[in-house]
C-alpha positions in Angstrom: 1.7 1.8 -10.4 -0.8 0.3 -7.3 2.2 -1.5 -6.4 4.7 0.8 -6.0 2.7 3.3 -3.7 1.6 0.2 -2.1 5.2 -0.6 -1.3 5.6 3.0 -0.8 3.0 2.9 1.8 4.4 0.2 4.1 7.6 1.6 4.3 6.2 4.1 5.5 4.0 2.2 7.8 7.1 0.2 9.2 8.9 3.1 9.8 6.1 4.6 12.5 6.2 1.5 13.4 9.6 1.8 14.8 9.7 5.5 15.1 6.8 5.2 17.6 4.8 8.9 15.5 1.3 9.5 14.8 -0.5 6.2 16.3 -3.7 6.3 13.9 -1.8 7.3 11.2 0.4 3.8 10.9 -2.8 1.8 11.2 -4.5 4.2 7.4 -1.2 4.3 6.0 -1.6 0.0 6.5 -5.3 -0.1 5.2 -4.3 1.9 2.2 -1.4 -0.4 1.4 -3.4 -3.2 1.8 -6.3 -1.6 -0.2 -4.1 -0.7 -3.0 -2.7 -4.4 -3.2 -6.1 -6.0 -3.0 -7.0 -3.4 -6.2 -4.3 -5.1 -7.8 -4.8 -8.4 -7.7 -8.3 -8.1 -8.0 -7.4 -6.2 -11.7 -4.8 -8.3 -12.6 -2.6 -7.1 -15.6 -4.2 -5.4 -18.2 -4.3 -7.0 -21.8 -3.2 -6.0 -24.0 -5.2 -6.0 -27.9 -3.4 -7.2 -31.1 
């Protein structure tokens, strides 16, 4: 789930990038990407009990 907004996120980011819109806005759309990412490594995958 982190992933994919993660992913969402800096798609998002790379296309203000290009596009040029909202100059603050790329840079927190990056931070959250890279937040989100960091949350999931740091979790890892959850186990699962048997």
């Amino acid at each position: 789930m982190f992933l994919k907004i993660a992913a969402v996120l800096v798609v998002l980011w790379l296309l203000g990038l290009i596009a040029s819109f909202g100059g603050m806005l790329i840079h927190l759309l990056l931070l959250i990407a890279l937040i989100m990412v960091v949350l999931h490594i740091v979790r890892g995958r959850p186990k699962t009990s048997v």
